[in-house]
C-alpha positions as CSV (number, residue, x, y, z in Angstrom):
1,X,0.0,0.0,0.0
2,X,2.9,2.4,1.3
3,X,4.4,1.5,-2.7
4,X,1.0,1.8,-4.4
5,X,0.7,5.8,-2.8
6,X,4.2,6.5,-3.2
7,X,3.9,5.5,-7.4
8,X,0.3,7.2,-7.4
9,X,1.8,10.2,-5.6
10,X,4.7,10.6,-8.2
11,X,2.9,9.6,-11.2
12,X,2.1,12.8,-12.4
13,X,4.3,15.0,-10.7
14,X,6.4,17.2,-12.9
15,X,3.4,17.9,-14.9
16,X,1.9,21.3,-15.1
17,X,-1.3,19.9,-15.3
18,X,-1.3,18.4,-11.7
19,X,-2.7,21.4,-9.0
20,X,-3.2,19.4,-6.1
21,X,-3.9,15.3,-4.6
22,X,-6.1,14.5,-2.7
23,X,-6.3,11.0,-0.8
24,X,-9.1,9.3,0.2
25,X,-10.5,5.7,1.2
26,X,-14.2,4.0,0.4
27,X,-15.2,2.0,3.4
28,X,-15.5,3.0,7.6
29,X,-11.6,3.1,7.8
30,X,-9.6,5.8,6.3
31,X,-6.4,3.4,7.5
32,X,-5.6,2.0,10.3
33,X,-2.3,1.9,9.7
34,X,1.3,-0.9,9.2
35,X,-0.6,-4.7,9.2
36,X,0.7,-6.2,12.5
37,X,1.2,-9.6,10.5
38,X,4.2,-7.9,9.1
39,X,5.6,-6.7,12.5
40,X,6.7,-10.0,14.0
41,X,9.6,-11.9,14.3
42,X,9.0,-14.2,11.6
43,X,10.1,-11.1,9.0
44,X,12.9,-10.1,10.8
45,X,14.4,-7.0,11.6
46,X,16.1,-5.8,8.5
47,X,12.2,-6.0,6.5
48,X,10.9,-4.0,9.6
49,X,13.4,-1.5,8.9
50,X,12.3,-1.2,5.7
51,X,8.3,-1.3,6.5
52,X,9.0,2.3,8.8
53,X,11.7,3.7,6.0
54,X,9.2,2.8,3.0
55,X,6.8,4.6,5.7
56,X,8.9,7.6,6.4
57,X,9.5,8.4,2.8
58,X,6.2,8.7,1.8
59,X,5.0,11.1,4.7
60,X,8.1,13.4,3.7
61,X,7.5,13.0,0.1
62,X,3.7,14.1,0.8
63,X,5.2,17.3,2.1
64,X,8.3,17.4,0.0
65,X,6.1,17.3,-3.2
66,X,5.5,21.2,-5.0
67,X,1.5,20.5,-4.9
68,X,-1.0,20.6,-1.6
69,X,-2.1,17.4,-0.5
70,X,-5.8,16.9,1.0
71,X,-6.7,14.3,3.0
72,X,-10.7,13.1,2.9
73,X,-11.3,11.7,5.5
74,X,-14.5,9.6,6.2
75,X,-13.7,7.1,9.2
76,X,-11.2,5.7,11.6
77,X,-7.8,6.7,11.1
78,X,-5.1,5.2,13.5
79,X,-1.8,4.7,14.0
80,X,0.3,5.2,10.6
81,X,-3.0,6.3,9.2
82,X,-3.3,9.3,12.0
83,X,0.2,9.9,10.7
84,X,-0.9,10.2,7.1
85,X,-3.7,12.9,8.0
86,X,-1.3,14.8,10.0
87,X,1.1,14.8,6.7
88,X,-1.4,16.3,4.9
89,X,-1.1,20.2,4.4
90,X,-5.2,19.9,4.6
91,X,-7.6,17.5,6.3
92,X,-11.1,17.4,5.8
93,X,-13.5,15.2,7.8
94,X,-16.4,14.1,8.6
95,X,-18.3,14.1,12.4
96,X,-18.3,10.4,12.6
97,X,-14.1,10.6,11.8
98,X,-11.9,9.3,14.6
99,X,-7.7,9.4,15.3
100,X,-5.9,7.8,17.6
101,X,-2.4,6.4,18.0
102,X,-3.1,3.1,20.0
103,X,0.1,1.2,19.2
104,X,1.3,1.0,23.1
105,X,-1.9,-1.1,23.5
106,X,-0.4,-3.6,21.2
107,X,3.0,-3.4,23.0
108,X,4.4,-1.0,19.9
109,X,4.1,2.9,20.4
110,X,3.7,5.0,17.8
111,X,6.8,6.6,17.4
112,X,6.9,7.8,13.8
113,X,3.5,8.5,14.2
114,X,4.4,11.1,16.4
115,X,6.7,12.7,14.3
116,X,4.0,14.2,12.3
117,X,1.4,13.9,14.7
118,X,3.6,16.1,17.3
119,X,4.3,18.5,14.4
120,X,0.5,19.3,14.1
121,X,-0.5,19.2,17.4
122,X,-0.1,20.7,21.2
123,X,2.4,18.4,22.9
124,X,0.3,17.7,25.5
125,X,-2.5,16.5,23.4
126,X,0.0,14.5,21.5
127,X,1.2,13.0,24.4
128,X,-2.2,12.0,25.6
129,X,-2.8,10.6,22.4
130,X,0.4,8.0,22.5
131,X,0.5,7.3,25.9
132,X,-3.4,6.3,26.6
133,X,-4.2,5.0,22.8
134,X,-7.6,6.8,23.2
135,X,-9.2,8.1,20.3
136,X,-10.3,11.5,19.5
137,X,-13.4,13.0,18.0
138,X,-13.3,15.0,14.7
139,X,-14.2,18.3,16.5
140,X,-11.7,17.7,19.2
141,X,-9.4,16.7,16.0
142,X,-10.4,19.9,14.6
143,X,-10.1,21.9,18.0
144,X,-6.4,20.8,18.4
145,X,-5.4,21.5,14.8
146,X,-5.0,17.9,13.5
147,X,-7.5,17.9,10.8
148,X,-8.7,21.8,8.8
149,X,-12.7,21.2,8.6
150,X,-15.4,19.0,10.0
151,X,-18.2,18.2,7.9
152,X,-21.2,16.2,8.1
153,X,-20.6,12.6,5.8
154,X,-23.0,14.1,2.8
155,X,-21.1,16.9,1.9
156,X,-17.4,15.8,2.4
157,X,-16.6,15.8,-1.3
158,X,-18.3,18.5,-1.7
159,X,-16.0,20.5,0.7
160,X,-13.0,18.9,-0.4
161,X,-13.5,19.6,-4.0
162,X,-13.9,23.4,-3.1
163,X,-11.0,23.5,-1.5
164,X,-9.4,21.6,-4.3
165,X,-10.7,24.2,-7.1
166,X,-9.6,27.5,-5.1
167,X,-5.9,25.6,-5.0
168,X,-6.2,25.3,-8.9
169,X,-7.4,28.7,-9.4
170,X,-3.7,29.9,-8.1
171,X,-0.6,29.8,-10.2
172,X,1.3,26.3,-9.8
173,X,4.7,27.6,-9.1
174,X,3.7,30.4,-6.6
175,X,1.8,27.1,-4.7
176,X,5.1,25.0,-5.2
177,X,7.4,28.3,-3.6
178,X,4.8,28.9,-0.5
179,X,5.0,25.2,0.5
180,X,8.0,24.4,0.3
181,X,8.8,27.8,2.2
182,X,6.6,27.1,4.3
183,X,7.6,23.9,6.0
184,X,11.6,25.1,5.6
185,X,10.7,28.2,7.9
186,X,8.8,26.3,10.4
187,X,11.8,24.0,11.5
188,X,13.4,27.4,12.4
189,X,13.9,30.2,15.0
190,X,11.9,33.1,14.3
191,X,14.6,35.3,12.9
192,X,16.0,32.5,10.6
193,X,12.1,31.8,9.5
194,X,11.8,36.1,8.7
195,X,15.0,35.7,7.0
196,X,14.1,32.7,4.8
197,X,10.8,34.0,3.9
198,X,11.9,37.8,2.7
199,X,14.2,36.1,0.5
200,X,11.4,34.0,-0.9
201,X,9.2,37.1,-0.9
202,X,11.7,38.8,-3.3
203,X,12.6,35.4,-5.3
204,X,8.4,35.0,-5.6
205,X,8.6,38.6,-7.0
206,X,10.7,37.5,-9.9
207,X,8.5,34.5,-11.2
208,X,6.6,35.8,-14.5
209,X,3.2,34.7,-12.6
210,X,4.0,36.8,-9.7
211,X,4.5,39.9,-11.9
212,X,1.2,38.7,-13.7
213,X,-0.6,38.7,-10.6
214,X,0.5,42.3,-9.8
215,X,-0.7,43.7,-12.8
216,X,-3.6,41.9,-12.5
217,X,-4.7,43.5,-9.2
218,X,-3.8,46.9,-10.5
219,X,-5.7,46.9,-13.8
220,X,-8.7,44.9,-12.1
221,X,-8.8,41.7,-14.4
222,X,-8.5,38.0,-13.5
223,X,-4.6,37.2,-13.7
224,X,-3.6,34.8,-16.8
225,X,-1.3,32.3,-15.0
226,X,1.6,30.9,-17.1
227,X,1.7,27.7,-14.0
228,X,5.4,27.5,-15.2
229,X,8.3,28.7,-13.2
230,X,9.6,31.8,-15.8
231,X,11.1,34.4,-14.4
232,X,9.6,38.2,-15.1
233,X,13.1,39.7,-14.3
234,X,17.0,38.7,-13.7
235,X,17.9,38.6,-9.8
């Protein structure tokens, strides 16, 4: 499964064509995370290694990648799963959604899970989360910052798909800059993080759609995005 995302993830990557991914799942679980059957002895410790660095890769390719990445969620979402919502730059879920990282029930806590899941959330709550196993609501998802929107089951593509469109209406490359900026600043001090993001303010000034978008604004049309990374002027 990890294999299957990763290749669907890629797939289209480098094309100006692709705006944003979202990933969902039909059925009551979102994912429920690494199959235990694959954690025991019997596989031995160098194919466990590779189950968490297979894991791994794909959570920092999710936010390594230059387009947003939604997750839909409609159901339980637990352990590596939780992990996979909390890689997402957006979550949106529905009421009857649940997360929880309940691997120390099993004897196994969830330690990459927390990477991400300590990244998104108050460490307190995180810690509640891992030590207990105890799931969480959607609202109290949505209270601590884990997931972006809770909606009721009807409407969740709906939602999503708006969200979706409103990404696609920007200028691909201008996307790409902010996100990747975005989680480069946020592993920093505050005065590295201003530092980092002028430069990008400046280097965002010099793209052809950032120009575009300028002009736009001051003549009062709808901007005509290139989505290619030109530059407008030399640095």
């Amino acid at each position: 499964m990890l294999e299957s995302l990763r290749g669907n993830i890629l797939a289209d990557i480098d094309s100006d064509d692709l705006r944003v991914i979202v990933i969902s799942a039909k059925g009551p679980v979102f994912s429920s995370g690494h199959d235990l059957k694959e954690l025991t002895s019997a596989q031995g410790r160098d194919y466990h290694f590779k189950v968490f660095q297979a894991c791994s890769e794909v959570m920092t390719l999710i936010q390594d990648i230059p387009v947003p990445v939604i997750a839909m969620v409609n159901g339980v979402a637990t352990a590596a799963g939780c992990q996979l919502v909390a890689s997402c730059d957006i979550a949106v879920v529905t009421e009857k959604s649940t997360f929880a990282t309940p691997g120390v029930n099993v004897g196994l806590f969830c330690s990459t899970p927390a990477v991400a899941i300590g990244r998104a959330v108050p460490k307190k709550v995180a810690m509640e989360m891992l030590f207990t196993g105890s799931p969480i609501s959607a609202q109290d998802a949505l209270l601590h910052g884990l997931v972006s929107k809770v909606v009721p089951e009807e409407r969740l593509e709906e939602e999503t798909l708006a969200i979706a469109r409103r990404v696609c209406q920007a200028s691909r490359p201008v996307v790409a800059l902010g996100k990747a900026t975005f989680h480069r600043q946020m592993a920093q001090g505050r005065d590295a993080a201003y530092a980092i993001a002028s430069r990008v303010m400046v280097d965002n000034l010099a793209l052809r759609d950032g120009q575009e978008g300028i002009r736009a604004f001051i003549e009062k049309r709808k901007p005509v995005w290139t989505n290619k990374a030109e530059k407008a002027h030399d640095e």
